[in-house]
N, C-alpha and C positions, 0 to 999 in steps of 0.2 A: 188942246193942251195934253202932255202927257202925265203918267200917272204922278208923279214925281212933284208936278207943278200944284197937283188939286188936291190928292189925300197926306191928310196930316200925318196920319201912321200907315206905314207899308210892312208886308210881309217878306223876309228875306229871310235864307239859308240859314238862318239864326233865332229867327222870330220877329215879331213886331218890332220895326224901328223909325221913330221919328226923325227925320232928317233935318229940320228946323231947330230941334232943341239938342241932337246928336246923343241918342239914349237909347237905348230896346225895354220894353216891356217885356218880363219873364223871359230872357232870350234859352236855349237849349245849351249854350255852347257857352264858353267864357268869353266877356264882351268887357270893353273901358267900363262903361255905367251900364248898371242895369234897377229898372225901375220893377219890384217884386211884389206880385200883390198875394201870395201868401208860398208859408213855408213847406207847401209839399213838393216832393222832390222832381215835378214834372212843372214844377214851375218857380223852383229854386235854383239856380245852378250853380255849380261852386266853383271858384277859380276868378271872380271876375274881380276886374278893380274897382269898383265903387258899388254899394248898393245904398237904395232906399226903400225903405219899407215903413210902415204905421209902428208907432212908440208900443200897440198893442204887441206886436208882431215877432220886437226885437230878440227876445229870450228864442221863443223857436226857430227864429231863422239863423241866428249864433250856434242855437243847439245843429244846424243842419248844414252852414259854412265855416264853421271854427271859429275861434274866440281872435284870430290874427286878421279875420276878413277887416276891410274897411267899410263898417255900415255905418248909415245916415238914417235919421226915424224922422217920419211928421207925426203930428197930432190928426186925429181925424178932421176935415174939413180945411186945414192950415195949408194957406199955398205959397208952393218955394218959384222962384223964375229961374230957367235952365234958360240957356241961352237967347233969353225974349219967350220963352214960351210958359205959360203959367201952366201949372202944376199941382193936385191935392188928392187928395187919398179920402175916399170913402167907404163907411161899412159894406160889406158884401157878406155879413152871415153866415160865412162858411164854416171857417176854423178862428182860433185866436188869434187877433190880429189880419183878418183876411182885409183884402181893402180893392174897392174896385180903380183904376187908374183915371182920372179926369183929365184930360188936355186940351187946352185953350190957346190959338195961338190967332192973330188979325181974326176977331170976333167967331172963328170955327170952334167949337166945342166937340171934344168926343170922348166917348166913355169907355175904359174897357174892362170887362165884369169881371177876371177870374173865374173862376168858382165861384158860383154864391147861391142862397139858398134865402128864399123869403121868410120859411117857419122860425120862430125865437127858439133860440138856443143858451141856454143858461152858462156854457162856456166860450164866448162871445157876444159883441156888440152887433144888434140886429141891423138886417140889411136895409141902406139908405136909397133910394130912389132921388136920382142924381140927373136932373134936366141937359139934353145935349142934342145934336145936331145927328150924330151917327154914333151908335151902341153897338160895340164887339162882344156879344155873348156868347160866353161855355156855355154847351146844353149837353152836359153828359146823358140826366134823363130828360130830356126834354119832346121822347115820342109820346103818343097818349094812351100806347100800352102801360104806361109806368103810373101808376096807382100808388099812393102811401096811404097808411092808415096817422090817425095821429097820436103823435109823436107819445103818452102819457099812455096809449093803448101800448105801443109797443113795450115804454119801460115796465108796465105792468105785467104783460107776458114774459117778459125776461125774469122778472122776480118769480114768477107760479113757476116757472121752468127750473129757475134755483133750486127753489123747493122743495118741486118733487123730484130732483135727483138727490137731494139729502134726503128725501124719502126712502129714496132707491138704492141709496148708498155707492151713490154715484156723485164724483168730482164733478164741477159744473168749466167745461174750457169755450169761452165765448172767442172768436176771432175778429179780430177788427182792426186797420189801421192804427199804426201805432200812435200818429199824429192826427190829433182833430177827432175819431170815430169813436177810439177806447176812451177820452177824456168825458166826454160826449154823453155816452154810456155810463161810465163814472157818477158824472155829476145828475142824471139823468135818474139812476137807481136812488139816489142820496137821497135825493127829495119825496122818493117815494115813502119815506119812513125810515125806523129802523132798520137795519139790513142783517139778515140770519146768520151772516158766517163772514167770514174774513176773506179780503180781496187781495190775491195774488199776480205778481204781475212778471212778462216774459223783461227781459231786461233794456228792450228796443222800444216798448210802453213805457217804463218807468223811467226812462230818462226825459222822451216827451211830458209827461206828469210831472216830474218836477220842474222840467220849465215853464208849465201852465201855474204851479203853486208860487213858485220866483214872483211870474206876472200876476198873483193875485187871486188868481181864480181858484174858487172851493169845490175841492174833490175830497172822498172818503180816502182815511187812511190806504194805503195800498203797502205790502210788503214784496218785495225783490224774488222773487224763486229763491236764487242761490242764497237769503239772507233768513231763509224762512226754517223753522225749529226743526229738528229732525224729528219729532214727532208731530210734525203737523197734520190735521186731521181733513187730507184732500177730499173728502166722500162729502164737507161739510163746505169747502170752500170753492170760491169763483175766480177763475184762474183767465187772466185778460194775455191775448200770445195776437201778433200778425199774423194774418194767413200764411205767410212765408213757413209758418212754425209748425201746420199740419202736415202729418205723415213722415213727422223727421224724429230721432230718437228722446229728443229733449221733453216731449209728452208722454214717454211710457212711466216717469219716475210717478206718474198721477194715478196708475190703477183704475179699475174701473172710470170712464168718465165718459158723459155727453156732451156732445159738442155743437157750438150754434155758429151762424156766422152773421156780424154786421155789416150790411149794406147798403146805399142808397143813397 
């Protein structure tokens, strides 16, 4: 048989596309339907005509296709039938709204992960383990060089890190994703207690941010750079920017600062 007859999803010049249900998963390019399991931009695309994504999902992926896209949301677990082929969307733990793709078509089941991440993340629904026949996993880190520590060690070093640059009289400029990392982070320091100083944010962060407060999710106040007092006291504050944002002139207005970056 050839490939066409046996695999339910194939890879083409586009990305994964199911030829039974006539859809791509995450395709790169603008495609009729595309089925999106979450909103970062390497697996968003913008231009197409139809998406679906998880009812978690909908606020970031609008913030990432424009408010004229034509999207379509399920609930987690809820399946829609695309041309005979059943369809449903599972937690995958990455970011808000991430969803890993299920497709079932004459009793074939197959999964495909996205991004996702088994540790609990306080801005998102934890990842579901989703029974199937053939699983497509991202493994960005998936060598076994790759070590984390957990996840309440690192917000705790992030806060002593604060600290002692308010010690030092030093601004505190963390890097991270603007989508999913900085919310992440966010919400991550919140819980750790009280937090010592005011959180400022590059303007590519706070727009993701408020699409995470739209959906629901509880983050610590955060203020806009350019909305922040002109005596604000940067030596005291944590100032959340994409890596995009190191070494460009939009950081010298901080004065003294150290700088971290989130990864992983």
């Amino acid at each position: 048989m050839s490939q066409s007859e046996t695999s339910l999803l194939q890879p083409t010049d586009v990305g994964l596309y199911c030829p039974a249900g006539g859809f791509h998963v995450d395709p790169w390019r603008p495609v009729d339907r595309a089925i999106v399991t979450h909103a970062h931009a390497d697996h968003a695309c913008w231009g197409c005509g139809h998406y679906l994504t998880s009812q978690d999902g909908r606020t970031v992926l609008r913030a990432r296709v424009g408010d004229g896209a034509n999207v379509e949301t399920l609930a987690y677990g809820e399946p829609i039938d695309i041309n005979g082929v059943r369809v449903s969307l599972h937690p995958a733990g990455h970011i808000l709204g991430s969803a890993q793709v299920r497709v079932e078509h004459r009793g074939e089941v197959w999964v495909v992960s996205g991004d996702y991440k088994t540790e609990p993340d306080l801005t998102c629904a934890p990842f579901e383990v989703v029974r199937c026949h053939t699983f497509i996993s991202e493994s960005t880190f998936g060598l076994p060089v790759y070590r984390w520590q957990e996840q309440q060690v690192v917000f705790d070093e992030i806060l002593s890190w604060w600290l002692a640059n308010q010690a030092a009289g030093k601004a505190s400029l963390i890097l991270a994703y603007a989508l999913g990392k900085s919310q992440r982070i966010l919400a991550g320091l919140a819980a750790t207690g009280e937090l010592p100083g005011s959180i400022f944010t590059h303007g590519a962060v706070e727009a993701m941010t408020e699409a995470y407060r739209a959906a629901g999710v509880r983050v610590p106040a955060t203020t806009h750079v350019s909305a922040a007092e002109p005596k604000s006291v940067w030596a005291r504050s944590l100032i959340v920017a994409p890596p995009s944002a190191q070494g460009t002139p939009w950081i010298r207005k901080f004065g003294p600062l150290s700088t971290g970056f989130a990864s992983g």
